[in-house]
VOBA-1610 file (N, C-alpha, C; in pm, whole numbers, padded with zeros to 5 digits, always signed):
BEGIN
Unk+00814+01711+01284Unk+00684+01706+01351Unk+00697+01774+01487Unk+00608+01899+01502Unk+00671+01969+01632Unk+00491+01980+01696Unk+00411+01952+01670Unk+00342+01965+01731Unk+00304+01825+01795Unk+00246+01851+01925Unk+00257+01764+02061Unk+00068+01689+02076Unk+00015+01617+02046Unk-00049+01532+02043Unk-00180+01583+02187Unk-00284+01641+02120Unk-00369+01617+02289Unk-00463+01582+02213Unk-00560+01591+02367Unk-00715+01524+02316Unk-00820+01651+02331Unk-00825+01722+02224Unk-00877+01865+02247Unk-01020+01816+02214Unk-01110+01896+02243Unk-01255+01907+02230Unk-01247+01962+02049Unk-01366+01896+01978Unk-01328+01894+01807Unk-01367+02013+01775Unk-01346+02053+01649Unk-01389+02182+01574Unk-01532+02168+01560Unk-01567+02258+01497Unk-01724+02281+01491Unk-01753+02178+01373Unk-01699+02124+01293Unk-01671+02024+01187Unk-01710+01921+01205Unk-01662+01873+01339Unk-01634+01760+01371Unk-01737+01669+01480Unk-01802+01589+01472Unk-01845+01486+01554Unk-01841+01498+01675Unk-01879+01559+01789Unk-01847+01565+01938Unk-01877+01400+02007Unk-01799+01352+02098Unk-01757+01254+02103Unk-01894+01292+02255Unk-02036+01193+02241Unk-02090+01244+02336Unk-02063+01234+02504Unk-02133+01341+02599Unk-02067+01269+02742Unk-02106+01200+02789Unk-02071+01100+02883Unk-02138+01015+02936Unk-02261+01018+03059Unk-02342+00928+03069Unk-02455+00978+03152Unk-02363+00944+03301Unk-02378+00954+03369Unk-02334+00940+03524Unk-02419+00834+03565Unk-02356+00724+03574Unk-02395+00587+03643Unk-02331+00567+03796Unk-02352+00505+03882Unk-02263+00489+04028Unk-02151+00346+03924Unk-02102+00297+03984Unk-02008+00186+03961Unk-01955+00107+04086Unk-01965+00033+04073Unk-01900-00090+04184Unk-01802-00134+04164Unk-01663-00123+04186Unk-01514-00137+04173Unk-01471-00259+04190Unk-01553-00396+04154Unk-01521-00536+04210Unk-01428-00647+04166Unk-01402-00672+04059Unk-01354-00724+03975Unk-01232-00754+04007Unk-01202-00933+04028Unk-01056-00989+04048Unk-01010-01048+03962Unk-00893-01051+03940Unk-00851-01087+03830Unk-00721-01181+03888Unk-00685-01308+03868Unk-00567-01393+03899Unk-00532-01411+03770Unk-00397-01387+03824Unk-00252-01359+03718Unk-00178-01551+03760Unk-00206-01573+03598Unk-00154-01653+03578Unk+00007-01715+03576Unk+00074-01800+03623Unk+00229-01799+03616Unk+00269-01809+03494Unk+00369-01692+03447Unk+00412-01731+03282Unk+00516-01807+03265Unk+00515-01867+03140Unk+00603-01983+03139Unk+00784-01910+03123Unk+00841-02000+03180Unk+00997-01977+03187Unk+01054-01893+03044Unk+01100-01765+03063Unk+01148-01730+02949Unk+01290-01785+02854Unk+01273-01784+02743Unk+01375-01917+02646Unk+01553-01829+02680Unk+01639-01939+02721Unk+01765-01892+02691Unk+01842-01841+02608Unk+01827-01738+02540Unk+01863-01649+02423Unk+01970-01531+02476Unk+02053-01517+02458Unk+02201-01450+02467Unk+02147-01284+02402Unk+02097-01239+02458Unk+02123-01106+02362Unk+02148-00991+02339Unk+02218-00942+02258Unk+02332-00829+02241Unk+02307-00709+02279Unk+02400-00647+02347Unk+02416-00540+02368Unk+02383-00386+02315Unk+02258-00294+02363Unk+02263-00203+02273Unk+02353-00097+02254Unk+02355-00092+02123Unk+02483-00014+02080Unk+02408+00168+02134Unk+02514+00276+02078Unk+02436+00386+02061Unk+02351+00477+01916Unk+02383+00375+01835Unk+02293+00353+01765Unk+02244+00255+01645Unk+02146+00216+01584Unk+02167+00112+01508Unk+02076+00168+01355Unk+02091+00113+01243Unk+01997+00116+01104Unk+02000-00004+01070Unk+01878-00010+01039Unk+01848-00129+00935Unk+01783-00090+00794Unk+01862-00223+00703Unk+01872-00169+00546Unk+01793-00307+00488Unk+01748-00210+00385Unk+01646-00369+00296Unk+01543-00298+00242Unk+01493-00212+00324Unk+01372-00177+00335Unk+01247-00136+00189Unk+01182-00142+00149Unk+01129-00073+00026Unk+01015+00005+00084Unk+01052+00102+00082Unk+00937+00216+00087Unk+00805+00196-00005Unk+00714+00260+00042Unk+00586+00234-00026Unk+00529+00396+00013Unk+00474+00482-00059Unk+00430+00563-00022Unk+00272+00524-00056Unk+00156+00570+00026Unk+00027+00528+00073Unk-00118+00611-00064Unk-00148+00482-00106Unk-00269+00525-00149Unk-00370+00571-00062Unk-00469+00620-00107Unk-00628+00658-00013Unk-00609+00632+00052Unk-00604+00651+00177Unk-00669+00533+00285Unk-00622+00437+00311Unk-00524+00448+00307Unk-00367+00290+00278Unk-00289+00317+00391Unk-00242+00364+00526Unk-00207+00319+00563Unk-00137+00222+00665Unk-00239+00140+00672Unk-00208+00016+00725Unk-00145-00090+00624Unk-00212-00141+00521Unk-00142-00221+00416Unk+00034-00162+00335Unk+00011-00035+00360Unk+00131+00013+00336Unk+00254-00025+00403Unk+00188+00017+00518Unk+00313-00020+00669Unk+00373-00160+00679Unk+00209-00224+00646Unk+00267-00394+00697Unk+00388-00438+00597Unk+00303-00408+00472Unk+00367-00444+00368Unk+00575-00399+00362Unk+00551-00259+00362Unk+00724-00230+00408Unk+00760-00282+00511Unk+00680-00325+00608Unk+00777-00398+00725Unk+00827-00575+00674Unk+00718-00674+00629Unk+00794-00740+00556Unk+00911-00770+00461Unk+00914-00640+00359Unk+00971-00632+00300Unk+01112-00667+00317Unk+01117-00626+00477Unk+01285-00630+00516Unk+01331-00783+00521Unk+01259-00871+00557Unk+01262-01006+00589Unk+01230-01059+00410Unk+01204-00970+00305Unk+01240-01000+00141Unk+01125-01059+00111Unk+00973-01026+00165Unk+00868-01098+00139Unk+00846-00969+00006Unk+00767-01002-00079Unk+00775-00945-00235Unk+00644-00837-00225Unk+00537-00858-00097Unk+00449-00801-00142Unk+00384-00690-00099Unk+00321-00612-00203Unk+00261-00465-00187Unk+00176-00429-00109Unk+00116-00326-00123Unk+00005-00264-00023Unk-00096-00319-00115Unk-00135-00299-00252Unk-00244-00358-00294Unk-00244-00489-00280Unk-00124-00609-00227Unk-00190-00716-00212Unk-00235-00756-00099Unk-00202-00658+00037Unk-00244-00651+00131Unk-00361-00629+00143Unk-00430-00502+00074Unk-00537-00454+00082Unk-00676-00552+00110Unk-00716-00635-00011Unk-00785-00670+00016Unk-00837-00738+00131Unk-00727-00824+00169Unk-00696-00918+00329Unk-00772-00785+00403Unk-00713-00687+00454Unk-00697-00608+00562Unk-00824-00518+00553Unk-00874-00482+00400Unk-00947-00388+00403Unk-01062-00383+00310Unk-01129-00479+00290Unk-01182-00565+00140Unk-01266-00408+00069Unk-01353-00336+00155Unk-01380-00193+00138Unk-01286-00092+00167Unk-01249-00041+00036Unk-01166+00076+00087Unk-01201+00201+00158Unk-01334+00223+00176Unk-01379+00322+00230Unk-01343+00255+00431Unk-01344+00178+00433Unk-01285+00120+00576Unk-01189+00184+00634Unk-01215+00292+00764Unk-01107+00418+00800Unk-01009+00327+00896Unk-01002+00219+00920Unk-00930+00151+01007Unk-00838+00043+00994Unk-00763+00000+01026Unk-00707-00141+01031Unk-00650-00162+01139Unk-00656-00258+01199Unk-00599-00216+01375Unk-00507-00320+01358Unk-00444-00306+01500Unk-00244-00397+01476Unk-00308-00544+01477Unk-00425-00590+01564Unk-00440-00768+01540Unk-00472-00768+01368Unk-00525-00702+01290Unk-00559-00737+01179Unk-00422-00752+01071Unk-00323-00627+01123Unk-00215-00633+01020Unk-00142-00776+01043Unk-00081-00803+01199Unk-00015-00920+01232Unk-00101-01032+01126Unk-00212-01044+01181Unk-00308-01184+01119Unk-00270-01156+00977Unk-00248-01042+00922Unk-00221-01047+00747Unk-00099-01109+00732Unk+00042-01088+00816Unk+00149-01060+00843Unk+00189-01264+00831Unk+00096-01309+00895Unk+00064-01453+00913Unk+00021-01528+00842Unk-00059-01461+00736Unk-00092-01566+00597Unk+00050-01573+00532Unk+00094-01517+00546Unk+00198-01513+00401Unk+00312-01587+00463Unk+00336-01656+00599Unk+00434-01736+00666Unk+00534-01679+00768Unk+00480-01549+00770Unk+00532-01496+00872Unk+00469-01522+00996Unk+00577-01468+01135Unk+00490-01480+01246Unk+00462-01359+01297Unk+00368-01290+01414Unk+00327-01196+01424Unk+00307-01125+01550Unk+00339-01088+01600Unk+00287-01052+01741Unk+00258-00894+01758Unk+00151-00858+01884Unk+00102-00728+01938Unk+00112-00747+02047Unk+00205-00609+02117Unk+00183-00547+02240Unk+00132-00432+02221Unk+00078-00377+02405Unk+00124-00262+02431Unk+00245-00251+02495Unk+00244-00124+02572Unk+00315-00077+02679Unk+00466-00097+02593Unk+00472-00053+02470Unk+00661-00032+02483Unk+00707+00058+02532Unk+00836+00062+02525Unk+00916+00197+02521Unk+01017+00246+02438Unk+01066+00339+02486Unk+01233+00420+02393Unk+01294+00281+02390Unk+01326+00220+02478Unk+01468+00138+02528Unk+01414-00007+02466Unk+01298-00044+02467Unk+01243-00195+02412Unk+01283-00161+02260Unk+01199-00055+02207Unk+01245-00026+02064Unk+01392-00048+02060Unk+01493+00035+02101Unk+01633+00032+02093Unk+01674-00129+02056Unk+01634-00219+02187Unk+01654-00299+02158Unk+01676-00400+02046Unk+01501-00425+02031Unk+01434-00456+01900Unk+01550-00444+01777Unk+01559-00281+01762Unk+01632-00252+01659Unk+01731-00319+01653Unk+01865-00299+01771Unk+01952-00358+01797Unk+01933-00514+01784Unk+01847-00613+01791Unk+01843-00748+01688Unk+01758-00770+01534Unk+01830-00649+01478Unk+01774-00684+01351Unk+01566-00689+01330Unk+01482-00617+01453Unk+01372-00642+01426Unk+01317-00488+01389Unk+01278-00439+01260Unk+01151-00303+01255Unk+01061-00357+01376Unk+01020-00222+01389Unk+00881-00224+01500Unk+00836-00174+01459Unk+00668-00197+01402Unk+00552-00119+01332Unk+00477-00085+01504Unk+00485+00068+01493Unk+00412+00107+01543Unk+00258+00215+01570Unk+00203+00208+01636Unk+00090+00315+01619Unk+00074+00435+01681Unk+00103+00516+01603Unk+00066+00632+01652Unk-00040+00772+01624Unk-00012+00899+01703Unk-00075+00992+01663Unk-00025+01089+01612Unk-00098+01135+01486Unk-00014+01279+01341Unk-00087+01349+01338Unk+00009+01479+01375Unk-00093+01595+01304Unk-00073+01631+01192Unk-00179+01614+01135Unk-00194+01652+00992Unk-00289+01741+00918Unk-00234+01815+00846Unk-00358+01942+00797Unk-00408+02006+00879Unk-00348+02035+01007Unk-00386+02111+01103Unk-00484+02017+01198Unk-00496+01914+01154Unk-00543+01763+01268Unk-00505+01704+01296Unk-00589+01645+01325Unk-00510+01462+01395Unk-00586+01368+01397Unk-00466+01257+01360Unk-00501+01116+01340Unk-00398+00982+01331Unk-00508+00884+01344Unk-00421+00756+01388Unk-00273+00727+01267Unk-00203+00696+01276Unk-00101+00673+01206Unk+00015+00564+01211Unk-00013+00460+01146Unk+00126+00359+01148Unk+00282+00404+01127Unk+00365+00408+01160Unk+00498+00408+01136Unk+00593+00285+01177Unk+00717+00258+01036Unk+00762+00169+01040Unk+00891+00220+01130Unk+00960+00195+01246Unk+01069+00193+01269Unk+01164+00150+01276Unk+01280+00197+01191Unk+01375+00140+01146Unk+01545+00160+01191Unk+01532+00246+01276Unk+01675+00281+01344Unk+01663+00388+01451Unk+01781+00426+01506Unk+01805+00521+01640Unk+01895+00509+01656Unk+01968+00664+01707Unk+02081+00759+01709Unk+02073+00806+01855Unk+02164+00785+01928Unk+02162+00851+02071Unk+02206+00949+02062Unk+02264+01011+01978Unk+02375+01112+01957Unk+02271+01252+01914Unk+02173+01212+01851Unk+02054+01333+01774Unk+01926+01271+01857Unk+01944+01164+01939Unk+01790+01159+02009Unk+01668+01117+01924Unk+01683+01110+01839Unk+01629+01056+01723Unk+01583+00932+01626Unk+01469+00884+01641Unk+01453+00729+01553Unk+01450+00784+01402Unk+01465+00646+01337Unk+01477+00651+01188Unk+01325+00625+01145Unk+01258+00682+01060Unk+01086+00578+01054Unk+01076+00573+00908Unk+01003+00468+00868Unk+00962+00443+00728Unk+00810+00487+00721Unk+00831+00610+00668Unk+00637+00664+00677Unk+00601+00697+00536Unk+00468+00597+00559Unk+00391+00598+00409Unk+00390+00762+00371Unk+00350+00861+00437Unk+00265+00987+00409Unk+00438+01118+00400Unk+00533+01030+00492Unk+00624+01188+00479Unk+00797+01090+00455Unk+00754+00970+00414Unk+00885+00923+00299Unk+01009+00836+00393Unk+01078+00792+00340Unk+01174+00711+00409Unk+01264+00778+00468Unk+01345+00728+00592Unk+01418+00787+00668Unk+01369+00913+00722Unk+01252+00922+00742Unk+01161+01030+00827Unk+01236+00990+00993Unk+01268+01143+01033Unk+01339+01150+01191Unk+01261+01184+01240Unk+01210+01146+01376Unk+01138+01196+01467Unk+01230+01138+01605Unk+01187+01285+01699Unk+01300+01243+01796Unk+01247+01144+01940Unk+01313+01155+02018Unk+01269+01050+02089Unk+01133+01084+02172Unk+01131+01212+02234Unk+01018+01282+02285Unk+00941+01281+02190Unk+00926+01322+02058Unk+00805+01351+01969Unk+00746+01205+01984Unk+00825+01091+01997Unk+00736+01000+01894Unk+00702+00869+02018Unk+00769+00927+02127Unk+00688+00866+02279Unk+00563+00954+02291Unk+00556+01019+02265Unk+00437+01133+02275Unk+00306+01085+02183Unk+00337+01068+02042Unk+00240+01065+01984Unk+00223+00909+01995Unk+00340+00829+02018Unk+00270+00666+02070Unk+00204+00619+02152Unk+00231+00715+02286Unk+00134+00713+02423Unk+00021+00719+02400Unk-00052+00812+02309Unk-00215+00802+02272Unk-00267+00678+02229Unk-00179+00574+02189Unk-00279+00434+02187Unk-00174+00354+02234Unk-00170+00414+02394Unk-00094+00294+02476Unk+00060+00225+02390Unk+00062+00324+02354Unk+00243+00241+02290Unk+00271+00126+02198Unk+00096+00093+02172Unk+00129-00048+02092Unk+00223-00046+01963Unk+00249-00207+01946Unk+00300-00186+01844Unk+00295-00390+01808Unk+00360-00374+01658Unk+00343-00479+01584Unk+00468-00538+01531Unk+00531-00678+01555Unk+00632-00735+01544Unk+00660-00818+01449Unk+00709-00821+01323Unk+00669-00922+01212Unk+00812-01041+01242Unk+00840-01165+01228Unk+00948-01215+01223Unk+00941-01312+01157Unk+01040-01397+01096Unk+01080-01557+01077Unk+01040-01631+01200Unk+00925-01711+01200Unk+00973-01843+01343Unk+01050-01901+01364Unk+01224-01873+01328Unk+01296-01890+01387Unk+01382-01785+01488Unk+01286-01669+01489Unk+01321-01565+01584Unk+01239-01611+01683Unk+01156-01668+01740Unk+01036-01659+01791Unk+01129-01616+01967Unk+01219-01726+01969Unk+01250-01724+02102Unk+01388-01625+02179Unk+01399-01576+02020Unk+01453-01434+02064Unk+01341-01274+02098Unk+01237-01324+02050Unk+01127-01200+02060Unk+01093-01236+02227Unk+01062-01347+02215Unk+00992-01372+02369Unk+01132-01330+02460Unk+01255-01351+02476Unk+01312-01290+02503Unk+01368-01183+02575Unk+01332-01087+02457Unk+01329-00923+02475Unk+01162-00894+02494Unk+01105-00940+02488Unk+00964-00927+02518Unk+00936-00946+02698Unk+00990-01004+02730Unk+00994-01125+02880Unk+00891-01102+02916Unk+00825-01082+03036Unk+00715-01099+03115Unk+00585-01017+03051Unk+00594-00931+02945Unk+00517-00923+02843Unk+00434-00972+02744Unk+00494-01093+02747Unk+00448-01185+02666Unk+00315-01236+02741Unk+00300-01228+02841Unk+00203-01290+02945Unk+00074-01142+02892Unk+00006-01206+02842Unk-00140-01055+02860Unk-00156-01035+02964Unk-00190-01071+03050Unk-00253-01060+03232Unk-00162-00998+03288Unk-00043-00988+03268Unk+00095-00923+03379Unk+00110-00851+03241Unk+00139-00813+03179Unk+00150-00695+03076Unk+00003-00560+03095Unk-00086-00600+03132Unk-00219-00526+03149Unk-00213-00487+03248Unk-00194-00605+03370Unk-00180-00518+03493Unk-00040-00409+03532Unk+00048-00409+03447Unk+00138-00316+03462Unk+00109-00223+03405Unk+00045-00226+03283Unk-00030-00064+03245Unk-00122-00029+03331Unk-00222-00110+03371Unk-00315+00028+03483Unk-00215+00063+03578Unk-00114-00021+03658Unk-00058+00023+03723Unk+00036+00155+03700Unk+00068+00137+03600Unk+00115+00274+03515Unk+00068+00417+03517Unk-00087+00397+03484Unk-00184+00436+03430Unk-00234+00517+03521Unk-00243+00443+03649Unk-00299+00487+03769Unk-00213+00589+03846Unk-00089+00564+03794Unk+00013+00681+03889Unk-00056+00786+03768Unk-00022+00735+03644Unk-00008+00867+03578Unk-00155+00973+03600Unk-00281+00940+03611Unk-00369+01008+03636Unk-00375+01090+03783Unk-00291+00979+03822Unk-00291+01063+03999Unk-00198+01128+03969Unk-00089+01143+03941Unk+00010+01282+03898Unk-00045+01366+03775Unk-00147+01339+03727Unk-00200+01475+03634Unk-00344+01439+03606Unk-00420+01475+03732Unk-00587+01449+03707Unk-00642+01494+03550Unk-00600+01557+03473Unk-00668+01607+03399Unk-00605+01544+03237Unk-00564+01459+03269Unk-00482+01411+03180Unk-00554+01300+03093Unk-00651+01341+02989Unk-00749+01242+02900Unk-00661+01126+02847Unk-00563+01122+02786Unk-00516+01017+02779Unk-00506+00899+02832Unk-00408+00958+02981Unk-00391+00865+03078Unk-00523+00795+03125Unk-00655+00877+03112Unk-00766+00787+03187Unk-00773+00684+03080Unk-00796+00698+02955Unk-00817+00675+02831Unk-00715+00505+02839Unk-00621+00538+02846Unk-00523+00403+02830Unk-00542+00345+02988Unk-00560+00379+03109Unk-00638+00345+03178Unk-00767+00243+03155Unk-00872+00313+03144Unk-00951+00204+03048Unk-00963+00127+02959Unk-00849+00135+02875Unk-00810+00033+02773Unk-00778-00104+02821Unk-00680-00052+02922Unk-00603-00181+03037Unk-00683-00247+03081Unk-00806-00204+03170Unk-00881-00253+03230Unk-01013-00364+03162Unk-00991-00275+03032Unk-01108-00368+03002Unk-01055-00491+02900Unk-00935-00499+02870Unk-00844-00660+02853Unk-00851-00709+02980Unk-00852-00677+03078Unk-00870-00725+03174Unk-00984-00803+03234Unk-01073-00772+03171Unk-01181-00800+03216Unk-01275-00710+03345Unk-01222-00620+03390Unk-01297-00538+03457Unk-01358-00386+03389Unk-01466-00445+03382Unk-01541-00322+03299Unk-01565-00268+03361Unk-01654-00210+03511Unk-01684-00107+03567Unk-01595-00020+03631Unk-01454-00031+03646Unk-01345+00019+03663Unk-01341+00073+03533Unk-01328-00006+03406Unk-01324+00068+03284Unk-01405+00195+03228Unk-01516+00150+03275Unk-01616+00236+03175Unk-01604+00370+03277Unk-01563+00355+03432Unk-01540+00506+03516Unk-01403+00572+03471Unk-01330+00494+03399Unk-01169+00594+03326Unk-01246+00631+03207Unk-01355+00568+03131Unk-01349+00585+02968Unk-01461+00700+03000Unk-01491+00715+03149Unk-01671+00864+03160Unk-01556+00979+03175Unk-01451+00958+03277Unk-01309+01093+03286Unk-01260+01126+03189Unk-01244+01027+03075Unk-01190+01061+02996Unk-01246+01151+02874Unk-01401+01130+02850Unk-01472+01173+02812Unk-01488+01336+02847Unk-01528+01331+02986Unk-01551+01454+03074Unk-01430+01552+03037Unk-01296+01504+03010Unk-01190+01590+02959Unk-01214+01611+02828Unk-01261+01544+02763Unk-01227+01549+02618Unk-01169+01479+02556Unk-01199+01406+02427Unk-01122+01338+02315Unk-01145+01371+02173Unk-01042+01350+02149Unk-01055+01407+01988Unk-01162+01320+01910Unk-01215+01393+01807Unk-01319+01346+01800Unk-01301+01214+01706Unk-01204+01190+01669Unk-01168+01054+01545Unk-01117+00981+01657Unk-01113+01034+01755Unk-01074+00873+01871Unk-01115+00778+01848Unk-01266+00737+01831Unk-01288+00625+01823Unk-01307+00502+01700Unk-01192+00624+01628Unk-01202+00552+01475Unk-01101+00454+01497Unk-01038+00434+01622Unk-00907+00349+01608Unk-00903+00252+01741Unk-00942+00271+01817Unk-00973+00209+01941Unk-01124+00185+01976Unk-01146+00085+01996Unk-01298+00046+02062Unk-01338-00055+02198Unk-01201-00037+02238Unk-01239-00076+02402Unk-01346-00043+02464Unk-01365+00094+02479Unk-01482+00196+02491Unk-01641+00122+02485Unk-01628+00100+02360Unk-01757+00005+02330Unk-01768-00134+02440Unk-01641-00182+02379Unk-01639-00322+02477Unk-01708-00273+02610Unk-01630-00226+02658Unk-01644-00177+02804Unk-01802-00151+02886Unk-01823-00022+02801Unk-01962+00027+02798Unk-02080-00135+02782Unk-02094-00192+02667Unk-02148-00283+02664Unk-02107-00423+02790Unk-02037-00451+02804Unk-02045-00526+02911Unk-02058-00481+03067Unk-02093-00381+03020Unk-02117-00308+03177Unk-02291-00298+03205Unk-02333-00309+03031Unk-02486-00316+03052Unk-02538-00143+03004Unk-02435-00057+02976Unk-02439+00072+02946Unk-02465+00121+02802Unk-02616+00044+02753Unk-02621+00034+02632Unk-02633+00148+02550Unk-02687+00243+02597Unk-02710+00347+02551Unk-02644+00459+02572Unk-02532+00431+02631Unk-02378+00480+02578Unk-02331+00422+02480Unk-02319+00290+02468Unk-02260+00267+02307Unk-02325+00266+02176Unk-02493+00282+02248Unk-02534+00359+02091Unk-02480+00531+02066Unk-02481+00575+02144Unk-02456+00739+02190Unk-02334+00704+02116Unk-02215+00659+02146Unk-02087+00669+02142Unk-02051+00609+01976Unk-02146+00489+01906Unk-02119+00445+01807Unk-02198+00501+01705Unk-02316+00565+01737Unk-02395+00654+01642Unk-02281+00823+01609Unk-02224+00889+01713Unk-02165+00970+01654Unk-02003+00936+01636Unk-01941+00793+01616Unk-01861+00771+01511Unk-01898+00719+01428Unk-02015+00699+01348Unk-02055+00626+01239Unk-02093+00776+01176Unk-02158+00872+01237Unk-02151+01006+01172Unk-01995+01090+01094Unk-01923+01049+01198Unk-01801+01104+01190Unk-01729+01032+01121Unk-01746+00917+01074Unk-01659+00844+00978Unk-01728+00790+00863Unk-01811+00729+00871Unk-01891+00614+00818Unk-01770+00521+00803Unk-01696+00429+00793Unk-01693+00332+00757Unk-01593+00237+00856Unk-01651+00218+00920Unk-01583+00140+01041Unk-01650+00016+01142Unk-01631-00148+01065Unk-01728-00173+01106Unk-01740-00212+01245Unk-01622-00188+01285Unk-01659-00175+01454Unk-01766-00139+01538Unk-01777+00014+01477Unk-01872+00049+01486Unk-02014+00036+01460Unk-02053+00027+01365Unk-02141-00079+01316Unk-02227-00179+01401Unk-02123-00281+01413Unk-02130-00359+01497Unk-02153-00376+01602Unk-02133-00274+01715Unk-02152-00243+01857Unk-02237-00185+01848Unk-02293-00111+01737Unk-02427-00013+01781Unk-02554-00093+01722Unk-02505-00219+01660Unk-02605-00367+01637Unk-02646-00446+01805Unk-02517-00430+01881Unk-02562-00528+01955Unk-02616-00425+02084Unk-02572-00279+02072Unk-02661-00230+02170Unk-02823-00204+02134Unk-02835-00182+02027Unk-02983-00219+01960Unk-03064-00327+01989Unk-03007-00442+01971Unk-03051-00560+02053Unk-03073-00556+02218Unk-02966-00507+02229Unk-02986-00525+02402Unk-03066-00437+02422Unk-03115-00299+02392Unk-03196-00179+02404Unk-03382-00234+02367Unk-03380-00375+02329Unk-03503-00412+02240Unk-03547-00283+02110Unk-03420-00236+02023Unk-03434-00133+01982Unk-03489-00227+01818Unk-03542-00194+01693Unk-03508-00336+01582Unk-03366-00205+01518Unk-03334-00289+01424Unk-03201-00252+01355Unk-03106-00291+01345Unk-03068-00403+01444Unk-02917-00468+01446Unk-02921-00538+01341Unk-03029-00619+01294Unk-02970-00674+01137Unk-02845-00617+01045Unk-02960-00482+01014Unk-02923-00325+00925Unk-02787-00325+00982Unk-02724-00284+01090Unk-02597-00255+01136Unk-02513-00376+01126Unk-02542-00464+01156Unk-02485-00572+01114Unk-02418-00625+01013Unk-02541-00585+00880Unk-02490-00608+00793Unk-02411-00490+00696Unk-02454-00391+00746Unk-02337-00243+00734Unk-02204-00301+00762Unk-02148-00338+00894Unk-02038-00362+00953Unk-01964-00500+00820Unk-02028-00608+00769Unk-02018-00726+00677Unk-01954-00658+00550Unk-02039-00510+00523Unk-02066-00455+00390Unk-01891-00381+00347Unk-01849-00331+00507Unk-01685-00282+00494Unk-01595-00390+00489Unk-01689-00494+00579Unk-01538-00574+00602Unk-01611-00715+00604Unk-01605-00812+00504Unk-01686-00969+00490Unk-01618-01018+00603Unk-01488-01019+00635Unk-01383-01085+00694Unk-01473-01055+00829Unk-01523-00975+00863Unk-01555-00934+01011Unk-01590-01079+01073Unk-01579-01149+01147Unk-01627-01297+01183Unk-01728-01269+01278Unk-01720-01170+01360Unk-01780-01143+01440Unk-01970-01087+01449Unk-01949-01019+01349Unk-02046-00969+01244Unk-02137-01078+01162Unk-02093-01144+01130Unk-02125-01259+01041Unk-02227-01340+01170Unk-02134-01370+01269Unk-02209-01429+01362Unk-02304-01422+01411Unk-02307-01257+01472Unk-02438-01191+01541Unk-02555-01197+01415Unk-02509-01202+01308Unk-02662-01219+01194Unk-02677-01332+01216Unk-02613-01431+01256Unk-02701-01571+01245Unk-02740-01637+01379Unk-02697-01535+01455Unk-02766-01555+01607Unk-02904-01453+01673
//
């Protein structure tokens, strides 16, 4: 994989991701950081210069598979028996559904007796770690593919200091897929580095651990804008960085800080399937009162994808807030991909 991940303005094909209207913003928003609790006394080992882990069963990806794919091979290692089609339904009850995001895989990850956790903000060296105690890290990233790009799970399964290089279990280009350490910080940075942790609960207090002050959301968030914020001030033009910028902010709870990274980011450009995978954006916009940005913003990804009921969904409740009628209709669009949606379900009966 040699090509390098941006947020280009789309082909003539493609959905233009609209711009935002120019609102003023008021920068107010405090946020107190809670004390996190004492991290557990866990001894743990040294990283080597490089490590593999074996078990694994590959799954290569139906339609539109892969998320159930990924989760599914990442269990596998821990000897849980089951497939992407038994995932599927859990994760994706409509297969036409272009999404599955990391809280949904973990929560799958969790019926079956596993435990589950999501960050952002990893790195080279957390992965290393990870690896180095026996844990895959499902992570999310960005692929070019067919001369595009798009969201993409990969299972990681080892690293070589010697070739610079991780090991990955990928539904679409096969087991023991290498990508080196630059390629695949690169294409992880586009959705903030997250990633997805499957374990036995009797790892729990080795994850928290190697996790340490991460584990806390509030001090994990505020170290990404802080991140975030150098990185835009060392490269104004840098869509990403505003992009994961506003992501931060609006876990945070400060939306009008948010929704002024998610208008820069815009103003640069994003690819136009951006918002098939992230919807902070929406959050943001809508609690800022910016309703008619998130119809703007959820009307041309519902063009550009159809089936995402995120989307859906946000362009239900800016309808409402707009005194527009239709949020039923969207509502129950958003139900129609995904029953599981809870959220969805709700706003119809409110």
């Amino acid at each position: 994989m040699s090509a390098q991940p941006t947020e280009s303005t789309p082909t003539a094909t493609a959905t233009t991701i609209p711009a935002p209207t120019p609102v003023a913003v008021s920068l107010t928003e405090q946020v107190i950081t809670p004390s996190p609790s004492p991290a557990p006394s866990v001894a743990l080992q040294p990283v080597g210069s490089k490590a593999q882990l074996s078990g694994i069963s590959h799954q290569w990806q139906t339609w539109n598979n892969c998320g159930p794919a990924t989760i599914t091979m990442n269990m596998s290692y821990f000897g849980r028996p089951e497939l992407q089609a038994d995932a599927a339904p859990f994760l994706k009850p409509n297969r036409d559904d272009k999404n599955v995001s990391p809280e949904e895989l973990a929560a799958y990850a969790r019926t079956t007796g596993m435990e589950a956790l999501v960050r952002r903000g990893g790195s080279i060296e957390q992965l290393k770690l990870l690896l180095s105690h026996n844990l895959p890290v499902l992570a999310e990233t960005w692929l070019v593919h067919d001369e595009d790009g798009l969201g993409h799970y990969r299972l990681v399964t080892g690293f070589d200091d010697a070739t610079r290089q991780f090991n990955t279990f990928d539904s679409l280009n096969g087991p023991d897929f290498q990508v080196s350490y630059e390629q695949f910080d690169s294409d992880w940075r586009v959705f903030n580095r997250v990633y997805v942790l499957v374990y036995p609960p009797e790892q729990a207090d080795t994850i928290a651990a190697i996790i340490g002050p991460d584990m806390d959301d509030t001090m994990l968030d505020e170290r990404l804008v802080a991140e975030a914020e150098a990185e835009v001030e060392a490269k104004p033009e840098d869509a990403i960085a505003y992009f994961n910028l506003g992501d931060s902010l609006t876990r945070l709870g400060r939306f009008q800080e948010a929704v002024a990274a998610f208008d820069r980011a815009r103003q640069l450009g994003l690819h136009w399937r951006r918002l098939w995978y992230q919807f902070t954006p929406f959050e943001a916009y809508y609690a800022a009162g910016r309703y008619q940005d998130v119809l703007d913003l959820t009307e041309a990804t519902i063009k550009g994808s159809g089936g995402l009921e995120e989307a859906y969904y946000y362009k239900g409740l800016a309808l409402q807030a707009l005194g527009q009628p239709g949020a039923e209709v969207e509502f129950q669009a958003a139900l129609d991909y995904n029953p599981n949606f809870a959220a969805a379900a709700e706003a119809m009966q409110n």
